[in-house]
N, CA, C and O atoms as a CHARMM CRD file, in Angstrom:
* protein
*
  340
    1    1 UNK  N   -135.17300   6.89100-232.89600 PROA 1      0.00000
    2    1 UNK  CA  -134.42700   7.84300-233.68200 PROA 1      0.00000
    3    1 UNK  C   -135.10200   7.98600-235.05400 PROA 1      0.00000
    4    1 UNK  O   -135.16100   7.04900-235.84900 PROA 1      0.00000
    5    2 UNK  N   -135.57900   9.13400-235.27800 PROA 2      0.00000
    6    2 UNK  CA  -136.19900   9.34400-236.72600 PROA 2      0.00000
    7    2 UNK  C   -135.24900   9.20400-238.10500 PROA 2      0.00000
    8    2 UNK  O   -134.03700   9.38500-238.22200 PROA 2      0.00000
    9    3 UNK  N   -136.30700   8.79100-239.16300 PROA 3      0.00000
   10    3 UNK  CA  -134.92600   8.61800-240.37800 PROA 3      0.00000
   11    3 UNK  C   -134.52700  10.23800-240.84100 PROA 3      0.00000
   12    3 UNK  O   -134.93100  11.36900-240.56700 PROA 3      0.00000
   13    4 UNK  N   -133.50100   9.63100-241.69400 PROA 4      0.00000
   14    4 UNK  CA  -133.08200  11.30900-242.15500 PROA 4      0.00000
   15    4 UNK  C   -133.70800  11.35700-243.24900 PROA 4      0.00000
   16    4 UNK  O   -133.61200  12.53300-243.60000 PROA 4      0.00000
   17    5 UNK  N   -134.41700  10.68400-244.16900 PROA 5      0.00000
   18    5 UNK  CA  -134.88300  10.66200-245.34500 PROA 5      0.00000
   19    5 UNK  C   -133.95800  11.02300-246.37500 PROA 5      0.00000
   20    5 UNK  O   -133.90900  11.90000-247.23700 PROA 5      0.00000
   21    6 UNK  N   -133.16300   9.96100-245.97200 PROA 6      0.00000
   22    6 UNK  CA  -131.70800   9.82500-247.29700 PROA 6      0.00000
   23    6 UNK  C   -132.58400   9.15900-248.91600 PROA 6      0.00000
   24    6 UNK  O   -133.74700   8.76300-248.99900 PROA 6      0.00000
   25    7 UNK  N   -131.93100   9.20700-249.61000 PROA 7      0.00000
   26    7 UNK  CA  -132.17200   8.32600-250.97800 PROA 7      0.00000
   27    7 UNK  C   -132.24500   7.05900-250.78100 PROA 7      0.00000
   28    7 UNK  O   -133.16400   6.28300-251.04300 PROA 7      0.00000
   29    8 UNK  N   -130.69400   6.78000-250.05200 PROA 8      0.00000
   30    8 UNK  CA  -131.04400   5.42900-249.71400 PROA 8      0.00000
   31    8 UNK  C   -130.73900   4.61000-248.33400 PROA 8      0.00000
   32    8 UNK  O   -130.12500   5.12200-247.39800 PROA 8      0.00000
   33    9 UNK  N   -131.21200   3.36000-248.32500 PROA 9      0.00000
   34    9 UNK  CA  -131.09900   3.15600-246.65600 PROA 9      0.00000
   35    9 UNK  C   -129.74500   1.94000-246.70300 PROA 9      0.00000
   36    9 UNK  O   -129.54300   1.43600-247.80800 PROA 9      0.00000
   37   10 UNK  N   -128.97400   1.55000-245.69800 PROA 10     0.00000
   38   10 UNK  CA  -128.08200   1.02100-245.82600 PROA 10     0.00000
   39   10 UNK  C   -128.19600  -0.24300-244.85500 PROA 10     0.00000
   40   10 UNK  O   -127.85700  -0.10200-243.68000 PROA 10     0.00000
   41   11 UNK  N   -128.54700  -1.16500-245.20000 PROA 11     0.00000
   42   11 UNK  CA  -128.72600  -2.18400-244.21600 PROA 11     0.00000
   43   11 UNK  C   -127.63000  -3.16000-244.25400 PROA 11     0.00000
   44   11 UNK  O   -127.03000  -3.69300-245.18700 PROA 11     0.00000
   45   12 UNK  N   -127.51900  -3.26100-242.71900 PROA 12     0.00000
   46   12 UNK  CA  -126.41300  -4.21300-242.34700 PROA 12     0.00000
   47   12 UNK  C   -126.90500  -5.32600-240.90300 PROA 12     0.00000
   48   12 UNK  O   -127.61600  -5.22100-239.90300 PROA 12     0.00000
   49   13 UNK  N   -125.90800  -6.53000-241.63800 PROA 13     0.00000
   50   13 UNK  CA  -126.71100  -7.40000-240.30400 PROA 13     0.00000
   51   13 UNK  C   -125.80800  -7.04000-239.06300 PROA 13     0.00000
   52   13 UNK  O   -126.39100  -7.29100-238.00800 PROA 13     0.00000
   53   14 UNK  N   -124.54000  -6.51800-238.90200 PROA 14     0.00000
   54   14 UNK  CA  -123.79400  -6.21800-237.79200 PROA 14     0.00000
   55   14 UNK  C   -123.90000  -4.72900-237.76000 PROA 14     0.00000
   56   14 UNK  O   -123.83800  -4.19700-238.86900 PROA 14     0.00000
   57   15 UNK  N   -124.04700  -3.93000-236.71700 PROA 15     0.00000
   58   15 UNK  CA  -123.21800  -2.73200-236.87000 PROA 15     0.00000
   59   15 UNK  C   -121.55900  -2.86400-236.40500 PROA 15     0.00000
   60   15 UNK  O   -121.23500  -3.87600-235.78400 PROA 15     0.00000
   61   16 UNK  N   -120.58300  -1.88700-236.69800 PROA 16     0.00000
   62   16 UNK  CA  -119.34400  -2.00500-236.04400 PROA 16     0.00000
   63   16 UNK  C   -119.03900  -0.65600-235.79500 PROA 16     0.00000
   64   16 UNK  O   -120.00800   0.10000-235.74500 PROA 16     0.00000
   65   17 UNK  N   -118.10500  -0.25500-235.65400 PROA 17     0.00000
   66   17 UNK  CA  -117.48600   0.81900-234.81700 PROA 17     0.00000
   67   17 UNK  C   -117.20600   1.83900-236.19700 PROA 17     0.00000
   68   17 UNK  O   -117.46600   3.00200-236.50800 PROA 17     0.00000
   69   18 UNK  N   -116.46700   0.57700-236.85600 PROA 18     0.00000
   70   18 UNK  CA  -115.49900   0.96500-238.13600 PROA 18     0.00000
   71   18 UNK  C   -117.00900   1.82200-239.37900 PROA 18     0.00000
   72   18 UNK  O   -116.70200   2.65600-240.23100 PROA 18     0.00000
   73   19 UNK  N   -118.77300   1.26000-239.11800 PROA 19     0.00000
   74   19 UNK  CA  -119.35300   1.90500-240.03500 PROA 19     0.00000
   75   19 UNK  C   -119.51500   3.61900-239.45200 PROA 19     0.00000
   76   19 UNK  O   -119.52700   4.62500-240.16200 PROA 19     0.00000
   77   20 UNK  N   -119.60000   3.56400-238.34200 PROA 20     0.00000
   78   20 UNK  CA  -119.60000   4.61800-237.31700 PROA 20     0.00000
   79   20 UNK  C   -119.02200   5.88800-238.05500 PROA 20     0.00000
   80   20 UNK  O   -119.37700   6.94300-238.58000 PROA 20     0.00000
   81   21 UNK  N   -117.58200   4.90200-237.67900 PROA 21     0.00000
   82   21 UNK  CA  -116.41300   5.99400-238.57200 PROA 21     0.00000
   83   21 UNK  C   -116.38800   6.57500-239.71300 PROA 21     0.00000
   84   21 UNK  O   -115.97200   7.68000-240.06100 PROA 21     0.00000
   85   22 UNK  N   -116.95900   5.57700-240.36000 PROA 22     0.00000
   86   22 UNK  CA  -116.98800   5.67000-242.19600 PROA 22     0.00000
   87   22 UNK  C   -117.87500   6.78100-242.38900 PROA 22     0.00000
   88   22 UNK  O   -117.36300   7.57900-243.17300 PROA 22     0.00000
   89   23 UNK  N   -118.94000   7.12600-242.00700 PROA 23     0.00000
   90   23 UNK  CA  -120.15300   7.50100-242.26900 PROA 23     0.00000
   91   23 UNK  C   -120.28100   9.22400-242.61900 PROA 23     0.00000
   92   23 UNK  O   -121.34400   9.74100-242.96300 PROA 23     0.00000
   93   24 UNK  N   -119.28300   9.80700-242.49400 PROA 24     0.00000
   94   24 UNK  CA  -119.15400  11.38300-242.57200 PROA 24     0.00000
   95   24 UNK  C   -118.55000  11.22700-244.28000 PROA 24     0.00000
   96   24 UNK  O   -118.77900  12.00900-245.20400 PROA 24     0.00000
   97   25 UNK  N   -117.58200   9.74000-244.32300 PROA 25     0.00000
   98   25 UNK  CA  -117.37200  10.13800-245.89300 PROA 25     0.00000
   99   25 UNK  C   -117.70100   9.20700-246.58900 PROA 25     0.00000
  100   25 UNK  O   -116.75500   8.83400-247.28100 PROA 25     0.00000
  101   26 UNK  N   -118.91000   8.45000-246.79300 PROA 26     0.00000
  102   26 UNK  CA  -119.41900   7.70400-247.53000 PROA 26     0.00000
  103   26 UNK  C   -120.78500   8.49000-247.48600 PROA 26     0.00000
  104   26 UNK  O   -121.02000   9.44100-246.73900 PROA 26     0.00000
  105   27 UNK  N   -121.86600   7.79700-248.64200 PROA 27     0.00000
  106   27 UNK  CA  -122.94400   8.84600-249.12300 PROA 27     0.00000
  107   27 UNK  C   -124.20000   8.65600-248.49300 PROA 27     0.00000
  108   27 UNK  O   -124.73800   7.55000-248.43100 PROA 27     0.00000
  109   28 UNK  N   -124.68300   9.68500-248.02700 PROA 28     0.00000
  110   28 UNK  CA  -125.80300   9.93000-247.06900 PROA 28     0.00000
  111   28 UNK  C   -126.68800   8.40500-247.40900 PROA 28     0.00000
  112   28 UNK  O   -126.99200   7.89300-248.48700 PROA 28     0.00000
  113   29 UNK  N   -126.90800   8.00700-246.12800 PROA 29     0.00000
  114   29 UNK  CA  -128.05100   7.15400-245.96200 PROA 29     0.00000
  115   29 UNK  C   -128.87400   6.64400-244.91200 PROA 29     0.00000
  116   29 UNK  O   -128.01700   6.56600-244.03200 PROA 29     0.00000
  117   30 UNK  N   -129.70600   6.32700-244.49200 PROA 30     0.00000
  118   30 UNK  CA  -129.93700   5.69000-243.48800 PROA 30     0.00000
  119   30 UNK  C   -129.79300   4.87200-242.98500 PROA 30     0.00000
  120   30 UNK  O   -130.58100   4.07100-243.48800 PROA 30     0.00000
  121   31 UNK  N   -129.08600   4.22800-241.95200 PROA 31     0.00000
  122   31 UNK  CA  -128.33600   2.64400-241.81500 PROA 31     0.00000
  123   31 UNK  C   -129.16100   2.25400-240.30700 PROA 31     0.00000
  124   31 UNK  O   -129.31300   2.71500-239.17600 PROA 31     0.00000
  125   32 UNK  N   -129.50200   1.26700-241.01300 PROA 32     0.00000
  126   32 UNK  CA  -130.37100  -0.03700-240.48600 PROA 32     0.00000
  127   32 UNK  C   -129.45200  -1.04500-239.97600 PROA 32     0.00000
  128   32 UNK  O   -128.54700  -1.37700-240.74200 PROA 32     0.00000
  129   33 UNK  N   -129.50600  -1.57000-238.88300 PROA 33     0.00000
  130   33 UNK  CA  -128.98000  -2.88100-238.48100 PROA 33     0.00000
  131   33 UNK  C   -129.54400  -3.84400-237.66600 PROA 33     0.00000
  132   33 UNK  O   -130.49100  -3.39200-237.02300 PROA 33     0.00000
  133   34 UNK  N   -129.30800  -4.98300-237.46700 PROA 34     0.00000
  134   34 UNK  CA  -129.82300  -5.83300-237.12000 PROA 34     0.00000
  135   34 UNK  C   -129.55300  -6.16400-235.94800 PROA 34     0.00000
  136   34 UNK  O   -130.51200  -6.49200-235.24900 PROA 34     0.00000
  137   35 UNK  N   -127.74500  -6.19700-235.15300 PROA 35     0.00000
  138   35 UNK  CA  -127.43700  -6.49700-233.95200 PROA 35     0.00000
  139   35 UNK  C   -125.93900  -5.91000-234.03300 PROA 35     0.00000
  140   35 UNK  O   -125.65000  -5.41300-235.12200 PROA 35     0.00000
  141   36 UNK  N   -125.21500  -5.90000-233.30600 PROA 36     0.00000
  142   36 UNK  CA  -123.94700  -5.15400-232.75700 PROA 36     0.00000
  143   36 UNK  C   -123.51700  -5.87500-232.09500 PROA 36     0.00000
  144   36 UNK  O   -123.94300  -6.62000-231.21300 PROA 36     0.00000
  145   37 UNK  N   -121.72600  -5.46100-232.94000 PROA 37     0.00000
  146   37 UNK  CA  -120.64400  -6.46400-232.45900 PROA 37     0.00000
  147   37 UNK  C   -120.04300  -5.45700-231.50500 PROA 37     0.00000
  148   37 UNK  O   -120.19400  -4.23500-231.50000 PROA 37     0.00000
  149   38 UNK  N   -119.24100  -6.32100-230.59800 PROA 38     0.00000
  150   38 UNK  CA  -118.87700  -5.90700-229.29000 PROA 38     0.00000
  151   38 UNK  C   -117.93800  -4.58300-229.46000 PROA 38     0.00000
  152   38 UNK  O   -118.16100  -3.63100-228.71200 PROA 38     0.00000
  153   39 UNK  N   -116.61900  -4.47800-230.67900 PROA 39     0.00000
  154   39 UNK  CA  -116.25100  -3.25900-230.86300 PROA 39     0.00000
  155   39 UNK  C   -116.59100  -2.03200-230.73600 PROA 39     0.00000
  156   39 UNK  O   -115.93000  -1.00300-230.59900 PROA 39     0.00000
  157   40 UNK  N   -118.42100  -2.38600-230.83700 PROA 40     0.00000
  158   40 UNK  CA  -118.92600  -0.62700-230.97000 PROA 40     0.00000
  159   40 UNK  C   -119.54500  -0.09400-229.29600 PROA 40     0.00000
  160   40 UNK  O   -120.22500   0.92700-229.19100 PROA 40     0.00000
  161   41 UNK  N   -119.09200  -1.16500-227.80300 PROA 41     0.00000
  162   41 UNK  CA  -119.01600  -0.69300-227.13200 PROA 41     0.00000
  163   41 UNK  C   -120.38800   0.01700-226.68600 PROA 41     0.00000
  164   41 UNK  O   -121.48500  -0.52200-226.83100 PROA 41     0.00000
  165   42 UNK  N   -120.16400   1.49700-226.03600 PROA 42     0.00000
  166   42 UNK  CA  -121.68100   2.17000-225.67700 PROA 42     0.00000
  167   42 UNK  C   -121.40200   3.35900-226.87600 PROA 42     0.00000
  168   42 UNK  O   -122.22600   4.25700-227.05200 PROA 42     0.00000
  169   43 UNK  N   -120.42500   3.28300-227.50000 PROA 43     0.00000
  170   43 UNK  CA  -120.51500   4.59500-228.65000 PROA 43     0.00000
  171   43 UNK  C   -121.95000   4.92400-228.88200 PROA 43     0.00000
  172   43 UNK  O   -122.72900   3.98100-228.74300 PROA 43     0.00000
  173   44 UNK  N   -122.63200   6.51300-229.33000 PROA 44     0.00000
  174   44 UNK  CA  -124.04200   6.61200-229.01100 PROA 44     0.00000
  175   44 UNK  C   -124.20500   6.67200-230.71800 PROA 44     0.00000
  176   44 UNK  O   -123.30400   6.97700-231.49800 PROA 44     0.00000
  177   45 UNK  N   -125.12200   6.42600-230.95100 PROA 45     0.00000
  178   45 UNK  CA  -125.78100   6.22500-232.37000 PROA 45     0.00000
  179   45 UNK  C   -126.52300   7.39200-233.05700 PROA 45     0.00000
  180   45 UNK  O   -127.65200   7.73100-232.70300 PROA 45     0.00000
  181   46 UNK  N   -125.56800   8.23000-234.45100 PROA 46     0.00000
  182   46 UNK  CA  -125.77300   9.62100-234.36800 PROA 46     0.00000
  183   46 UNK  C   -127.10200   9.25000-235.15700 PROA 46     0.00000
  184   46 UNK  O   -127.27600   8.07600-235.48100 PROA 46     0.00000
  185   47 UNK  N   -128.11200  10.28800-235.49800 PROA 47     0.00000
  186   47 UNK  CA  -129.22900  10.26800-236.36800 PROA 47     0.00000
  187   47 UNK  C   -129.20900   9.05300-237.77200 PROA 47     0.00000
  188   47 UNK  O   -128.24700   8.88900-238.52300 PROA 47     0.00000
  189   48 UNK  N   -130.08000   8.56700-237.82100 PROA 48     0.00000
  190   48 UNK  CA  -130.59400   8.18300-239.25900 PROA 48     0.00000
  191   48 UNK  C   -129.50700   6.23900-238.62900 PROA 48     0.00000
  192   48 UNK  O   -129.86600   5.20700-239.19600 PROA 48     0.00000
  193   49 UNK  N   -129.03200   6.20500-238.17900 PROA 49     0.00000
  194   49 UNK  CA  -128.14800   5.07500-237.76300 PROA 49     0.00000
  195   49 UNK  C   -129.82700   4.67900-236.87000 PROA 49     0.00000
  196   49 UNK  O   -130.54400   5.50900-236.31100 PROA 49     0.00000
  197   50 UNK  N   -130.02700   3.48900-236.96700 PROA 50     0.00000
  198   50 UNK  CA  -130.85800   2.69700-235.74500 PROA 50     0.00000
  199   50 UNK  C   -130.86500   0.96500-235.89900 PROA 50     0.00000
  200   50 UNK  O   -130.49600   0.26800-236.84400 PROA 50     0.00000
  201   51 UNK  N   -131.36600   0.63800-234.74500 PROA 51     0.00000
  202   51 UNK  CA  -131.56900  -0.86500-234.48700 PROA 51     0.00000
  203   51 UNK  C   -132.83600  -0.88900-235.22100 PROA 51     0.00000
  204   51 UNK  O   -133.56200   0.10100-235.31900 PROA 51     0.00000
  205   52 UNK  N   -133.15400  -2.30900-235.85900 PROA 52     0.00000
  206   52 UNK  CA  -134.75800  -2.78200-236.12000 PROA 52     0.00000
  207   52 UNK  C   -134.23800  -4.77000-236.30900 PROA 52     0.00000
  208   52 UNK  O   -133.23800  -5.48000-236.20700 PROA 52     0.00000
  209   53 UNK  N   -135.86400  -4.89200-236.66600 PROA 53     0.00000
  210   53 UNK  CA  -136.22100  -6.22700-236.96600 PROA 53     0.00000
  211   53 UNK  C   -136.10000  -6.27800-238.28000 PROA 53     0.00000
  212   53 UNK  O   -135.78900  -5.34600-239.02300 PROA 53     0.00000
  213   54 UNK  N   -136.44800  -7.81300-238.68100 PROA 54     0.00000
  214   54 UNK  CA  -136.75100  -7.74400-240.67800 PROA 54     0.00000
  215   54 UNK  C   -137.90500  -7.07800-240.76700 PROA 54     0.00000
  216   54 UNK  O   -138.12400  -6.32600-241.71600 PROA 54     0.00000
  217   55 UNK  N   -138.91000  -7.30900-239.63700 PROA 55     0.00000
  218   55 UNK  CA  -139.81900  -6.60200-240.16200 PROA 55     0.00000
  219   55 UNK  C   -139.90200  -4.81900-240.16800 PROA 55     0.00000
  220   55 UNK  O   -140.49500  -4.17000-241.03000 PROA 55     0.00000
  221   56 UNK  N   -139.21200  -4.28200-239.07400 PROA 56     0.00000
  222   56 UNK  CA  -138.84100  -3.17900-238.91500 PROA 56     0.00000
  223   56 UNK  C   -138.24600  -2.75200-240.42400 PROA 56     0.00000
  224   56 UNK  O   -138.97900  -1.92600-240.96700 PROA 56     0.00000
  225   57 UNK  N   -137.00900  -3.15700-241.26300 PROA 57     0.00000
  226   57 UNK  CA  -136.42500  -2.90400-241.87000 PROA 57     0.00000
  227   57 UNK  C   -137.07600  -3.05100-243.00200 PROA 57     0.00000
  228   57 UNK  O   -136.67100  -2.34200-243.92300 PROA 57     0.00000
  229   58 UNK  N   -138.12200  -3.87900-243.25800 PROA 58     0.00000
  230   58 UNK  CA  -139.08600  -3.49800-244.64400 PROA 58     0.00000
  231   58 UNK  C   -139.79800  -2.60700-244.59500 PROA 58     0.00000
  232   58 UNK  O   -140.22600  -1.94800-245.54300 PROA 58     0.00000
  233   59 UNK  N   -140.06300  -2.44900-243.19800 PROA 59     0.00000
  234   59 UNK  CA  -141.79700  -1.11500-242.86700 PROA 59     0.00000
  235   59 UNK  C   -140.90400  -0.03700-243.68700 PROA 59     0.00000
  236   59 UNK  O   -141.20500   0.61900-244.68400 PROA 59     0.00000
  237   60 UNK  N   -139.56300  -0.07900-242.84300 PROA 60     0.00000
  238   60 UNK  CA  -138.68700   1.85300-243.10400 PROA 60     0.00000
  239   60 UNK  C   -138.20700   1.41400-244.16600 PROA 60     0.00000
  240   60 UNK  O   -137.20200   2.12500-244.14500 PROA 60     0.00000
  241   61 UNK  N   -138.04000   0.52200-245.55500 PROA 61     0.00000
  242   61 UNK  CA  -138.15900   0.66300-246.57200 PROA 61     0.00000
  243   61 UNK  C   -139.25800   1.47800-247.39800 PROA 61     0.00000
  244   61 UNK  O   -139.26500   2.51700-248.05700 PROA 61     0.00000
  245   62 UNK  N   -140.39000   0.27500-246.95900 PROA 62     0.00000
  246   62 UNK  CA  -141.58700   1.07300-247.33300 PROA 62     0.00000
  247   62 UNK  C   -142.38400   1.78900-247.63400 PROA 62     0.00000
  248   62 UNK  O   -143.27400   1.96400-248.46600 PROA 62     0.00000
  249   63 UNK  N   -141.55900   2.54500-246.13100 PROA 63     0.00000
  250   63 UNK  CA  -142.53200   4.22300-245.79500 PROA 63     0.00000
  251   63 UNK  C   -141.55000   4.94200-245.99100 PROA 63     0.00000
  252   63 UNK  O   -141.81900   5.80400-245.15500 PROA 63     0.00000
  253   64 UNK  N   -140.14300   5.43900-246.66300 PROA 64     0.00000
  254   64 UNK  CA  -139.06500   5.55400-246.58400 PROA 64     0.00000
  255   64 UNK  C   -138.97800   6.57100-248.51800 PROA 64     0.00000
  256   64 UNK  O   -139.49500   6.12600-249.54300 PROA 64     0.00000
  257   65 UNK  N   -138.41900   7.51200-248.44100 PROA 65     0.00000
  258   65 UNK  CA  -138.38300   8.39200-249.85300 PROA 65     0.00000
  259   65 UNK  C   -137.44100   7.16500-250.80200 PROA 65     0.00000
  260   65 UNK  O   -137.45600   7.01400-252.02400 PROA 65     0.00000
  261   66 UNK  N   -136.60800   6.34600-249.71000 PROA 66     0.00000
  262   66 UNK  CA  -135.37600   5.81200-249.93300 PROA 66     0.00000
  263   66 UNK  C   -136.23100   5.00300-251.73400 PROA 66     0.00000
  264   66 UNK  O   -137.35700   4.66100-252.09300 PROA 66     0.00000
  265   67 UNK  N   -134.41100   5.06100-252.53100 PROA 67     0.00000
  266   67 UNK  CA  -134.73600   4.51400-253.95000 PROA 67     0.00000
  267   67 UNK  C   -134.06000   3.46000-254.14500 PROA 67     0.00000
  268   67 UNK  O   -134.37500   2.55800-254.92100 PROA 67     0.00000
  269   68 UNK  N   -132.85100   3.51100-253.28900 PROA 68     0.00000
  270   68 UNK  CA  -131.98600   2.21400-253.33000 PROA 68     0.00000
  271   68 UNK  C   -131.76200   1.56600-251.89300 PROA 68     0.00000
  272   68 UNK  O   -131.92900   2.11900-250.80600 PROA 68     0.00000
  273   69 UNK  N   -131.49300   0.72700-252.05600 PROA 69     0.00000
  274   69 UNK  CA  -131.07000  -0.47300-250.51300 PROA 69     0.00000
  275   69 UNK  C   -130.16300  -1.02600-250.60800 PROA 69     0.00000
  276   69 UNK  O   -130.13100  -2.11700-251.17600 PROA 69     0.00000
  277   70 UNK  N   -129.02200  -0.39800-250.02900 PROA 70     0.00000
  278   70 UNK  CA  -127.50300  -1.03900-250.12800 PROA 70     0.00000
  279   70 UNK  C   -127.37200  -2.26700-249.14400 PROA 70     0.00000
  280   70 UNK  O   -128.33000  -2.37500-248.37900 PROA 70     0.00000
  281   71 UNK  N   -126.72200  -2.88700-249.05700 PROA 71     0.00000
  282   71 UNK  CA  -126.37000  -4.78700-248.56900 PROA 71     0.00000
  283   71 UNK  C   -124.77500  -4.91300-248.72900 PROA 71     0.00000
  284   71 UNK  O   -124.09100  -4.68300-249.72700 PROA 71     0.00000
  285   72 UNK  N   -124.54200  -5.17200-247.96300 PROA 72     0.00000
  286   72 UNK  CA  -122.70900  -5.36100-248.13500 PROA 72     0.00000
  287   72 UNK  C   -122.56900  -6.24200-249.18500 PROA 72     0.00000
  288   72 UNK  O   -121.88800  -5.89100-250.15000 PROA 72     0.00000
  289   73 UNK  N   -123.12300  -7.38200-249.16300 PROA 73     0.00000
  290   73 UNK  CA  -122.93000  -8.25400-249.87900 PROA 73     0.00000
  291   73 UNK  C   -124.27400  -8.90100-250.16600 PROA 73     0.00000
  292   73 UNK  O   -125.08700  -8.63400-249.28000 PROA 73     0.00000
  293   74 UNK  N   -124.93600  -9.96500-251.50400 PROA 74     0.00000
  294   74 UNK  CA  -125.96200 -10.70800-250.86700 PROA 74     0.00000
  295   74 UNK  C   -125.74400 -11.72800-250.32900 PROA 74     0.00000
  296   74 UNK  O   -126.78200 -12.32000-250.03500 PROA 74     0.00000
  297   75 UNK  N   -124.52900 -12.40200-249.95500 PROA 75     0.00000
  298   75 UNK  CA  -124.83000 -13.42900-249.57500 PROA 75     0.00000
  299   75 UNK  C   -124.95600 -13.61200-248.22400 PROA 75     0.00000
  300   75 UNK  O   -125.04200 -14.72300-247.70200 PROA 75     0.00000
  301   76 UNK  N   -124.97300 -12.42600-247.55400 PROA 76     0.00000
  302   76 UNK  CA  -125.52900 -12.17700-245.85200 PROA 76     0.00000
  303   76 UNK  C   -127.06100 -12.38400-245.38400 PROA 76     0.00000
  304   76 UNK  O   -127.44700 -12.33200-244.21700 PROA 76     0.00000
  305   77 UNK  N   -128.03800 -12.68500-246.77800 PROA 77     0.00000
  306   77 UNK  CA  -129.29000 -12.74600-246.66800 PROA 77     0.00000
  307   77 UNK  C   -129.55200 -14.36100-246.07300 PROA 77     0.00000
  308   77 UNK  O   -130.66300 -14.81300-245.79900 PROA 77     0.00000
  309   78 UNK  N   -128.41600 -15.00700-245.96400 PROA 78     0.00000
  310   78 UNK  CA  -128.14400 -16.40300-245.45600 PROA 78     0.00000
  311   78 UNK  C   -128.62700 -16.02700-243.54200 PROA 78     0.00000
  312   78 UNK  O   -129.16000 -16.80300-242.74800 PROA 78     0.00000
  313   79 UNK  N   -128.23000 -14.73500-243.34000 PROA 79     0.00000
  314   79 UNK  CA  -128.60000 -14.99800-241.71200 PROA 79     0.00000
  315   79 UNK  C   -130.30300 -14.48700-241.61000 PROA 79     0.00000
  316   79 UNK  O   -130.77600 -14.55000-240.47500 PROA 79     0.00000
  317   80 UNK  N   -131.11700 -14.05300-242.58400 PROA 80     0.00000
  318   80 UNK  CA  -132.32900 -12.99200-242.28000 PROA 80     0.00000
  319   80 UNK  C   -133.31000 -14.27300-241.69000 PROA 80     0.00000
  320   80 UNK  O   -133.98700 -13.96100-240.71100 PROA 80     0.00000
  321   81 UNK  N   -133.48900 -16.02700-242.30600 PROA 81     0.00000
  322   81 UNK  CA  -134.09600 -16.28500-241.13300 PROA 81     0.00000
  323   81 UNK  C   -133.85200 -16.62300-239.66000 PROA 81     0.00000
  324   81 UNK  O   -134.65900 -17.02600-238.82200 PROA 81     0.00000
  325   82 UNK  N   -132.40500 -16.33400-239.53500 PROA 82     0.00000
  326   82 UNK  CA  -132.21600 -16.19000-237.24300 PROA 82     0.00000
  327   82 UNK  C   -132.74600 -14.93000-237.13100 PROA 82     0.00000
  328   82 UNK  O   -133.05900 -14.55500-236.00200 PROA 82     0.00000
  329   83 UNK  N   -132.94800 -14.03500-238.27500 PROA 83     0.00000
  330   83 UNK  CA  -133.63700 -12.41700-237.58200 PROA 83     0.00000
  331   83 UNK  C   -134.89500 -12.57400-236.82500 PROA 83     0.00000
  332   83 UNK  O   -135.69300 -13.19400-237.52700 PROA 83     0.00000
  333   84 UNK  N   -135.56400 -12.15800-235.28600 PROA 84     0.00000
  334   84 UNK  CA  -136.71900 -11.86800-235.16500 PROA 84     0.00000
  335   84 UNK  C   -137.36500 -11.17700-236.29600 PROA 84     0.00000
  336   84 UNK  O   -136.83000 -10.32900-237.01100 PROA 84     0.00000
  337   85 UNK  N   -138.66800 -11.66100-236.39500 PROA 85     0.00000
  338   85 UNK  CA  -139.55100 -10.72900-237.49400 PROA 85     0.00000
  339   85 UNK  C   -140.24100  -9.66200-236.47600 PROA 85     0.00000
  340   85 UNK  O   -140.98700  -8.78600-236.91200 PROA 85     0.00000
């Protein structure tokens, strides 16, 4: 799935159902995740939403217009080494 080339990208270590929902009224971004909790089912994943790695998720920083990198919280950076790189 190609990015949308939002401002900024939104990384999360879960996806859920509930960001799914959110996403028409919270502010354009590209959301990155890491793995998916069972709530979100086979729901299909609209544009700019995708799966990656850590390393995935720095490349599409990288190469990315994006200016900011939203994080729910930091103290979720506690799970990035169980992430495959």
């Amino acid at each position: 799935m190609p990015p949308t080339h939002a401002r900024s990208i939104r990384l999360l270590p879960e996806l859920r159902a509930v960001h799914l929902e959110r996403l028409p009224v919270t502010a354009p971004a590209d959301v990155l995740f890491f793995q998916t909790k069972y709530d979100l089912g086979d729901a299909p994943l609209p544009a700019g939403v995708r799966r990656v790695t850590l390393a995935g998720a720095v490349r599409a920083f990288w190469r990315s217009p994006a200016e900011r990198l939203e994080m729910p919280e930091p103290l979720w950076m506690r799970f990035l080494p169980a992430q495959p790189f």
